[in-house]
N, C-alpha and C positions, 0 to 999 in steps of 0.2 A: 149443134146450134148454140151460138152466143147468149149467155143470158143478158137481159136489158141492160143489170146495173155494168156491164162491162163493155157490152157497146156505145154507153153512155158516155164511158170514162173514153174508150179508145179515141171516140168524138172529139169529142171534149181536147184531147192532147194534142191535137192536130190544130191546133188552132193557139193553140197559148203560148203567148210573145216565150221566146226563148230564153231571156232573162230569168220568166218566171219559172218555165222548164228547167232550168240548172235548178233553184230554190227546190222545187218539187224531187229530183233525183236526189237530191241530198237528202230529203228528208225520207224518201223510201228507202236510202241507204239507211241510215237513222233508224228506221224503224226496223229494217231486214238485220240490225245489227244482234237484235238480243231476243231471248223469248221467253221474257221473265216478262207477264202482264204488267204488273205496277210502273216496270220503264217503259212500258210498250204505250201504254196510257198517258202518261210522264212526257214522254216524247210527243205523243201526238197533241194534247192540247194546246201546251208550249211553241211550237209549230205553226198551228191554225192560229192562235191568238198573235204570233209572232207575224206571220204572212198579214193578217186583215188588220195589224196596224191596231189591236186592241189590246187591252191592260186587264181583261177578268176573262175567266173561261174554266168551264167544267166537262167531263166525259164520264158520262154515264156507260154500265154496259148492262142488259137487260135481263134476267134469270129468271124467265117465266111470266109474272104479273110484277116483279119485286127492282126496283132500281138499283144499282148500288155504284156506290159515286167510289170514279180509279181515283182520279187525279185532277188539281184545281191550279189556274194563273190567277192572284196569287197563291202559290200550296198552301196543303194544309198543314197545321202544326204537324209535328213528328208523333206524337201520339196518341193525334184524333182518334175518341171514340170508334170502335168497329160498327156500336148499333146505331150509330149518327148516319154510317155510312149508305145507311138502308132504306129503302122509301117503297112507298107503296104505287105502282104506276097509276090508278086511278084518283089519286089525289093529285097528281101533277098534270092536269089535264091538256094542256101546250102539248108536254112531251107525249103523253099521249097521241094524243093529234096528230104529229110529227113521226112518231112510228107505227102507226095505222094505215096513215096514208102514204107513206114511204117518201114522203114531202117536206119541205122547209117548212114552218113555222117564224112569222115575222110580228115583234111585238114595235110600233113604235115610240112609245112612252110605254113603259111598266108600271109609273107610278099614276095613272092613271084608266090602266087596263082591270076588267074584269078577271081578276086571282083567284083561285083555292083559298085557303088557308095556310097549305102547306107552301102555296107558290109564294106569297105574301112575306112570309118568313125569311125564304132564301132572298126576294127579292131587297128585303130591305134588309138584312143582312149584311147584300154581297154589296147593295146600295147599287142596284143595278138601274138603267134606266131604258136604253133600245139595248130591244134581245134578239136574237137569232138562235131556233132551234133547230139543230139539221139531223135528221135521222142516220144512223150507221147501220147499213142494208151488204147485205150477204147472199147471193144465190136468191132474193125476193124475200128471204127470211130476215127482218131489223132485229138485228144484236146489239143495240147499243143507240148512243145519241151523244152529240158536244153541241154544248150549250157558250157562245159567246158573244158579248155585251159591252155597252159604256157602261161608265159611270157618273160621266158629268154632263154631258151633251148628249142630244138626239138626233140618231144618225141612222141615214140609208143604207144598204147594199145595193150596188151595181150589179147588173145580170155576169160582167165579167168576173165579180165576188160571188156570187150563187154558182158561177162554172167552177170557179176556181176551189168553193167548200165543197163541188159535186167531186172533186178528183183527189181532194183530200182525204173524204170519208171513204172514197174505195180505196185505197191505200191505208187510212188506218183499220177496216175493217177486215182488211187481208192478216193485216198484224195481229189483230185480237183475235181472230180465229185460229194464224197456227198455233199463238203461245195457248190459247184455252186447250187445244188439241194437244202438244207438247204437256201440260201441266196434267190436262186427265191420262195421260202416256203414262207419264211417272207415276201418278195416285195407284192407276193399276199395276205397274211394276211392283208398286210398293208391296199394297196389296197380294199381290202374285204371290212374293218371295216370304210375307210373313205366313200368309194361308201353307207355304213349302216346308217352312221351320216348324208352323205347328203339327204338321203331319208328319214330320221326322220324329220329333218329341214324341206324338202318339204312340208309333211305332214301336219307338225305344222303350216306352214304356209297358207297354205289351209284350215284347220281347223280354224284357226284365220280367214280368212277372211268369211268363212259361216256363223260363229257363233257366230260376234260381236255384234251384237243384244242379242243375249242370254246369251254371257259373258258379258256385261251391265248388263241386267237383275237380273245376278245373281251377282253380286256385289251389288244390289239394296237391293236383299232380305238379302245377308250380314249385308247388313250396319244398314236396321231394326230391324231383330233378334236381332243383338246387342241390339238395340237402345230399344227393345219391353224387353228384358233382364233386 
């Protein structure tokens, strides 16, 4: 059986003028191209913000209760803080709401919207004004969320812009699961082959010390053969 978020999408493509079907295949190509998270991320906001014709945009992906921000239109400096990167999901209560309910989230003025604190921050920050939060759903499990917005004017989305973010987020959420799956791949490889080295090393050392008499020994008969040669 189909899960929703896929029968959603398959809907959904069947329907979308074929102009914007090419835009979309390139961008699943785009994304199917690497499975290094940061480009994966990289790519997809760049994308979303590109397609809706907007100039700010952020993608969250979600690790447990904790946010941590991939990728931003405009990027972030080369080397933003890692503990900037980190947010607490409870202070950002939008995105909250937006991954709860595995639903859009639509602000139309920010600077007149009931904030957090924390929301408050980024909003005047990004000097944001209408937001869109769309949650990034998996199997019914939200991994994630892109966040994208004006900055000078306040602006709707059309139900064809809410289909069109519905087919994007299954798409980049395909990407962010194989590369997290691919990067915990490697961690445990990693893992694997150092846990292999240490046990060798044990070994070796255990073996050294039972058999230092006999590794004497045999340097002795070494050194005669030579010597009898």
């Amino acid at each position: 059986m189909k899960h929703s978020g896929f029968a959603r999408y398959e809907k959904l493509t069947r329907h979308i003028p074929s102009r914007e079907l090419t835009t979309l295949l390139n961008v699943s190509s785009a994304l199917a191209s690497t499975l290094d998270l940061a480009e994966v991320l990289r790519i997809a906001i760049e994308n979303v913000a590109g397609l809706l014709r907007l100039d700010t945009g952020a993608v969250y992906t979600l690790e447990g209760e904790t946010l941590r921000l991939g990728a931003t239109v405009p990027p972030l400096p080369p080397h933003f803080p890692e503990e900037l990167r980190l947010a607490c999901l409870a202070d950002h209560p939008h995105i909250c709401k937006a991954v709860t309910q595995k639903a859009p989230v639509f602000l139309e003025d920010a600077r007149v919207a009931r904030l957090s604190p924390a929301e408050k921050i980024v909003v005047d920050s990004r000097s944001l004004v209408s937001i869109l939060y769309f949650p990034l759903v998996l199997k019914e499990n939200a991994i994630g969320t892109f966040i994208v917005g004006t900055t000078s004017e306040i602006r709707s989305f059309s139900q064809a812009e809410i289909d069109l973010c519905y087919i994007l987020a299954y798409q980049v959420s395909l990407a962010i699961a194989n590369a997290q799956l691919y990067a915990r791949a490697q961690q445990a490889l990693l893992e694997l082959t150092q846990a292999y080295d240490a046990t060798l090393a044990g070994w070796s050392r255990v073996l050294d010390m039972r058999d230092h008499v006999t590794d004497e020994h045999t340097h002795r008969v070494a050194d005669l053969t030579v010597a009898l040669a």
